[in-house]
C-alpha positions in Angstrom: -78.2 -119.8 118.4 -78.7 -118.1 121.9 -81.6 -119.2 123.4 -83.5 -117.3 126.7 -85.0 -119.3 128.9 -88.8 -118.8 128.2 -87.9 -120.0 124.5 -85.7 -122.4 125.5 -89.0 -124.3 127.1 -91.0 -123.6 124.1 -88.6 -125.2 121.9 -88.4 -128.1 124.0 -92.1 -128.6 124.2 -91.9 -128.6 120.1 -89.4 -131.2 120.6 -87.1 -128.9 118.8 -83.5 -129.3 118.9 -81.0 -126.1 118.6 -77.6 -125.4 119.5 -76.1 -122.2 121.5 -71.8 -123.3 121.5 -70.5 -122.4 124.7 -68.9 -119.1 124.8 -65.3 -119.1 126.4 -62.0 -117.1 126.4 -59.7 -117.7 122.9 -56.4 -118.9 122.9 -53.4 -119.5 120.5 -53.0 -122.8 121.8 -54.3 -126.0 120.0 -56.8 -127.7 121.4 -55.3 -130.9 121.3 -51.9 -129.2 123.7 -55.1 -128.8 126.5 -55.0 -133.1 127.2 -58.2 -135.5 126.8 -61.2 -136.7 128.0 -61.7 -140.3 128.8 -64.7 -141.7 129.7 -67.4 -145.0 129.4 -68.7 -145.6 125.8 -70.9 -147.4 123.7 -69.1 -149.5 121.0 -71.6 -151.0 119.3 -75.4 -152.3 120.0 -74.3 -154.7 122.6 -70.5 -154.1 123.3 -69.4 -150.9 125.9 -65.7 -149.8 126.2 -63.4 -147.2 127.4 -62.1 -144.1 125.4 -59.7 -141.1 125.7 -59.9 -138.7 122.8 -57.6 -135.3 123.1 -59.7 -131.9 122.4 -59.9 -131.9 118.8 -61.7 -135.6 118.7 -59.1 -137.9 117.6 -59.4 -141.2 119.6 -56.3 -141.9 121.1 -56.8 -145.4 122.5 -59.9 -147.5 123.2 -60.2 -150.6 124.8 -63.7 -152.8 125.9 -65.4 -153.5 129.0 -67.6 -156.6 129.9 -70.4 -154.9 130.6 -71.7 -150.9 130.9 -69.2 -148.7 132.5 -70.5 -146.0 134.1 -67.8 -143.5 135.4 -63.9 -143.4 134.8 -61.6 -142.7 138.3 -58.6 -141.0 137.1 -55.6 -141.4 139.6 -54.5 -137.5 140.6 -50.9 -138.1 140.0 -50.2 -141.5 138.7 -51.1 -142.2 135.0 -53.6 -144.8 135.6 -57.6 -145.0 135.8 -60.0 -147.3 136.8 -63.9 -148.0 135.1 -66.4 -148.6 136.9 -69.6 -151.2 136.5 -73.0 -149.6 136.7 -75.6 -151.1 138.5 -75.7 -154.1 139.1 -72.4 -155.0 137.2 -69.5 -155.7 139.9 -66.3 -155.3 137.9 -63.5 -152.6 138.1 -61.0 -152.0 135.7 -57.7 -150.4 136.2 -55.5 -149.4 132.8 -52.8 -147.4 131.9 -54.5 -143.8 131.1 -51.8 -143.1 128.8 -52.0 -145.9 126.1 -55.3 -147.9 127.2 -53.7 -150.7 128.4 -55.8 -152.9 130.5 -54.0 -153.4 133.8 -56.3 -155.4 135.5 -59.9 -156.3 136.5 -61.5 -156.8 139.8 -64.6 -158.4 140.3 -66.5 -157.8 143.5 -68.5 -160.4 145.6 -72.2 -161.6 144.3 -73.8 -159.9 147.2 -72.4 -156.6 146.3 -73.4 -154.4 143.2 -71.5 -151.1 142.1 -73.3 -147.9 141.7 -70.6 -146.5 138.7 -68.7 -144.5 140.8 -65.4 -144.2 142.9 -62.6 -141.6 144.0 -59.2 -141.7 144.9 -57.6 -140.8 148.0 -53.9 -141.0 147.9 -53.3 -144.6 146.4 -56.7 -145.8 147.9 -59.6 -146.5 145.8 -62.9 -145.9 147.4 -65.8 -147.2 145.6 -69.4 -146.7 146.1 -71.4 -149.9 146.1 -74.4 -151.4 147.6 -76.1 -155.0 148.9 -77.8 -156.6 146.5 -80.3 -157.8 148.3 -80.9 -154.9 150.1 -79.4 -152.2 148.1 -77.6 -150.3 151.5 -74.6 -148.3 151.1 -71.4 -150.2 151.0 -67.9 -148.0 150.8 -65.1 -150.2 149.4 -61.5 -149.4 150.0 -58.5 -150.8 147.5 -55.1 -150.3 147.9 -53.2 -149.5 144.7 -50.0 -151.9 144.6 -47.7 -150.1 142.6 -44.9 -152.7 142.0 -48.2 -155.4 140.9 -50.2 -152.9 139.4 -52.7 -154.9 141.6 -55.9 -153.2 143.8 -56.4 -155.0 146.8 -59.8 -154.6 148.8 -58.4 -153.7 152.3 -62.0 -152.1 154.2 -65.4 -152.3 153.8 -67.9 -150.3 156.0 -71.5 -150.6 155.4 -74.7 -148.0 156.3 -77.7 -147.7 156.8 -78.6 -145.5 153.4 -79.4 -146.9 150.2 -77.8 -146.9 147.1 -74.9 -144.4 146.9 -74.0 -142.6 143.4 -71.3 -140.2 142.7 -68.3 -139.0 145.7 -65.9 -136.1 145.4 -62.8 -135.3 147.7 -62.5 -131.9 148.9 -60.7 -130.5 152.0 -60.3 -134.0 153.3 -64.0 -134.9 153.3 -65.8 -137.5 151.2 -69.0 -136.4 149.9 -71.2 -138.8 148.5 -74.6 -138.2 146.7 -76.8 -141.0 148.4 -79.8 -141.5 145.6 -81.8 -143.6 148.2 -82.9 -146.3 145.5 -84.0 -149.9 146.5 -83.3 -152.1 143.4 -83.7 -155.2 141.9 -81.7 -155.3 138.9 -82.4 -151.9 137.2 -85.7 -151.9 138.5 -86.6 -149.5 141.7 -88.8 -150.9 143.6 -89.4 -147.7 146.4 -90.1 -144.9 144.0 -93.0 -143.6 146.3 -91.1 -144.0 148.9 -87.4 -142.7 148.0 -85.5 -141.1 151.0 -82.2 -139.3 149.2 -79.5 -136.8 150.5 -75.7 -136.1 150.8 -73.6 -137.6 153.4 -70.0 -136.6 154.3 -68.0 -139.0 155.7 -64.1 -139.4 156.5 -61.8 -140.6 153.7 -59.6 -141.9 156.8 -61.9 -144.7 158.3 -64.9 -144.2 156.5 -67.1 -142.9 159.3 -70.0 -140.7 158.8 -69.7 -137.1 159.8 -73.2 -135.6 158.9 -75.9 -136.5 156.3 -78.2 -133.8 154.9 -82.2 -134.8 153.7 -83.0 -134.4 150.0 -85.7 -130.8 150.4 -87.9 -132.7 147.7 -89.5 -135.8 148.4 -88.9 -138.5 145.7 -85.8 -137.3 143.9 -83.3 -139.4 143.7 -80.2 -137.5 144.6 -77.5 -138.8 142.0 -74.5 -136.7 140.9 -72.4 -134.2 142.7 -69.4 -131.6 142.5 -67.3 -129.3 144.6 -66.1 -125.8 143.5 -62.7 -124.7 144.1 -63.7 -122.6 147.1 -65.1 -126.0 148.9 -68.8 -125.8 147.8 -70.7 -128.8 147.2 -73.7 -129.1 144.6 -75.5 -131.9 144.2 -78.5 -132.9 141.1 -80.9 -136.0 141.3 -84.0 -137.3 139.1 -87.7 -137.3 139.9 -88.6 -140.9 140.3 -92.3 -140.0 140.0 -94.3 -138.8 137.1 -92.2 -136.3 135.5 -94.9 -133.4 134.6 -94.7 -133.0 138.0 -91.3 -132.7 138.9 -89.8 -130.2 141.5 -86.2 -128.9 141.5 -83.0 -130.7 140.7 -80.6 -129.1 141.0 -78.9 -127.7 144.6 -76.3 -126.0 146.4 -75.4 -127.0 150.2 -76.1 -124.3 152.2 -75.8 -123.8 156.3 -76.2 -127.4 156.0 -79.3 -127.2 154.2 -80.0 -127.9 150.5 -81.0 -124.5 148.4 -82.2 -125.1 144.8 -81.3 -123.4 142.5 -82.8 -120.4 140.8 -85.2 -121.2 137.6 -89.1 -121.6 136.9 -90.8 -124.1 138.8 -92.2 -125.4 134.9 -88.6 -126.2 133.6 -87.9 -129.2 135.5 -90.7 -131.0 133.7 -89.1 -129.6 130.4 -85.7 -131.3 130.8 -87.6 -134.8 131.8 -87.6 -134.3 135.6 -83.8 -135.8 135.0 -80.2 -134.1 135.5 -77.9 -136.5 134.3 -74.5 -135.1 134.6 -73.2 -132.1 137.0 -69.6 -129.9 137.1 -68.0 -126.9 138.7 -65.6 -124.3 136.2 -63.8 -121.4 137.9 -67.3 -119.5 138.4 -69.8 -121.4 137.3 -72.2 -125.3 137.5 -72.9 -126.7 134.4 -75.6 -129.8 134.0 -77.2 -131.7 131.4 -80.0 -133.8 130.6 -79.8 -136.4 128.5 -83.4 -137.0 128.3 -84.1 -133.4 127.6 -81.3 -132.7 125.0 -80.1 -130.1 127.2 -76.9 -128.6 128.8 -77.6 -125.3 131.2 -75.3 -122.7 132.9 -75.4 -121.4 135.9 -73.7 -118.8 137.9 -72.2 -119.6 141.2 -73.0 -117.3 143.2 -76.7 -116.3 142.0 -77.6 -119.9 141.1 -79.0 -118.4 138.1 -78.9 -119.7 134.6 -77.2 -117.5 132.2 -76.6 -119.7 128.9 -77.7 -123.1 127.5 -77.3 -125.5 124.5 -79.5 -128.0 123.1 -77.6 -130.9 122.0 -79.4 -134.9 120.9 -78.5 -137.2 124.2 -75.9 -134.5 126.1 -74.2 -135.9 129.4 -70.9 -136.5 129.6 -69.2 -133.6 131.3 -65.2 -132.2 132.4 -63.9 -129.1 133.3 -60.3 -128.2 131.2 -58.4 -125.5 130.9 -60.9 -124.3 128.0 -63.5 -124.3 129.8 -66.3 -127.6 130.1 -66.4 -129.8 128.2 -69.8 -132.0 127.0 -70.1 -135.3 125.4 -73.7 -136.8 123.9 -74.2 -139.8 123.4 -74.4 -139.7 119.3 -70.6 -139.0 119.0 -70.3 -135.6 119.5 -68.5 -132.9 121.9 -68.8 -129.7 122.9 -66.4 -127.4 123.8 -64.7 -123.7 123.1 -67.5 -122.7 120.5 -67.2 -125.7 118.9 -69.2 -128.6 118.2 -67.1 -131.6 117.1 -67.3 -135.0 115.9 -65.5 -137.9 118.4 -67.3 -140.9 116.3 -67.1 -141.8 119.9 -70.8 -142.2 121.6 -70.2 -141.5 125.2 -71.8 -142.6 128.3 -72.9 -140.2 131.4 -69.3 -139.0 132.9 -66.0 -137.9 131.5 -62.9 -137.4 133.5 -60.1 -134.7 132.4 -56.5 -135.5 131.8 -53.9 -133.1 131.4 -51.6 -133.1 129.3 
């Protein structure tokens, strides 16, 4: 059901939910030829784990974690992947992305707490964590033994930011969506007071190059991706009350941070929250999981041009077939088609080929 976006936001105030498949370009391939999606789940009330299911839904291997994972680090050209703890869990885990088999885990120090999130560069691991006392930015570099199967902590560089989320690599840069939280558990304790942005820094020796403000005060900067051509885009959550909230979603821009292009009302709509963000060939797609919602936009207008409403969306990978969306009732979303994983997924997926 195709949705425009004034009725869009009256269905969501009737707390109505609809779906609009995402439209994309056939092919005689199977789905299941186009690779998987692995990514943080829930296995059961209390128990979290890690799944890879190929594009037709059929779990291929699952394995569990000790706690929440958050994000899955996919090693560009080695067949291994690492889960990460979300706040303020401290473990990694590195397995074998082909069959799920739990290489090993790494626990980071008490005073440290990981943020969900890391990237690789080359056979380094860079993590984003934080103090726990202090929440501050700490970057954590592992060396990947390949003989061992081992990570190894070889750097860590701390900032004066606070509480680093999601990092991509792109033309040798590390950006890293800084979400400016001060926390005590789950709990932030500086909502009135948040001070977000987007720092680049080195991948080499982890120095800061630049760092950009958040253009809305009191959103918490979160989740971030880079097109093909190099551009970065960047979605956070309102910390404050959420009838109120501003924009969320932004492209950088002459090193400045331009929102993107949708009524001021929507934000509210969607739960002042963007949960997960990805780039295709020519387009950004987010989602809410709070508002039910996965949006469109083009890349070069910043406009919206389709949506879907989906129970508990997040989870998001660009493939071959276009993105891919996972919710967190068992379901995916891809190629026109809505399909079952009996797998309920947490906020990120990561795509392996084939």
């Amino acid at each position: 059901m195709r949705l425009q976006r004034r009725s869009f936001i009256q269905a969501l105030a009737l707390s109505s939910v609809g779906l609009m498949p995402l439209a994309r370009a056939t092919t005689n391939q199977q789905p299941s030829s186009f690779g998987s999606v692995i990514g943080t789940c829930r296995l059961d009330q209390d128990h979290y784990g890690v799944s890879s299911v190929d594009l037709t839904g059929r779990v291929e291997w699952q394995f569990p974690l000790p706690a929440r994972g958050h994000e899955v680090a996919l090693h560009p050209s080695r067949a291994i992947g690492v889960a990460i703890a979300r706040r303020p869990e401290r473990y990694l885990v590195m397995f074998n992305a082909l069959s799920g088999e739990v290489l090993t885990q790494y626990d980071v120090e008490p005073s440290l707490k990981l943020n969900g999130h890391a990237v690789w560069h080359g056979d380094n691991l860079i993590v984003s964590g934080s103090d726990t006392a202090e929440s501050t930015m700490q970057l954590l570099r592992f060396a990947f033994n390949n003989s061992a199967n081992q990570l190894s902590l070889v750097e860590q560089r701390g900032y004066e930011l606070l509480g680093p989320h999601q990092m991509v690599l792109k033309n040798n840069t590390l950006w890293v969506a800084i979400g400016g939280l001060k926390t005590a558990g789950r709990e932030v304790l500086n909502k009135q007071s948040v001070e977000s942005g987007l720092a680049s820094i080195s991948p080499d020796n982890l120095e800061l190059i630049n760092y950009v403000s958040s253009p809305e005060a009191s959103v918490s900067l979160r989740h971030l991706c880079a097109s093909n051509q190099g551009d970065i885009y960047i979605a956070g959550q309102y910390q404050l009350d959420v009838s109120q909230s501003p924009a969320l979603l932004f492209k950088l821009n002459n090193n400045q941070l331009t929102p993107f292009q949708i009524e001021p009302d929507f934000w509210p709509r969607v739960k002042g929250y963007i949960g997960s963000i990805a780039c295709t060939d020519t387009s950004i797609v987010a989602t809410s999981p709070r508002g039910h919602w996965l949006g469109e936009f083009d890349m070069n207008t910043l406009s919206l041009q389709e949506q879907l409403l989906s129970m508990d969306i997040c989870a998001l990978a660009n493939s071959p077939v276009g993105p891919i969306a996972g919710t967190g009732t068992g379901n995916l979303h891809l190629a026109e088609q809505r399909i079952n994983s009996h797998v309920r997924w947490d906020n990120h997926f990561s795509y392996r080929p084939s």
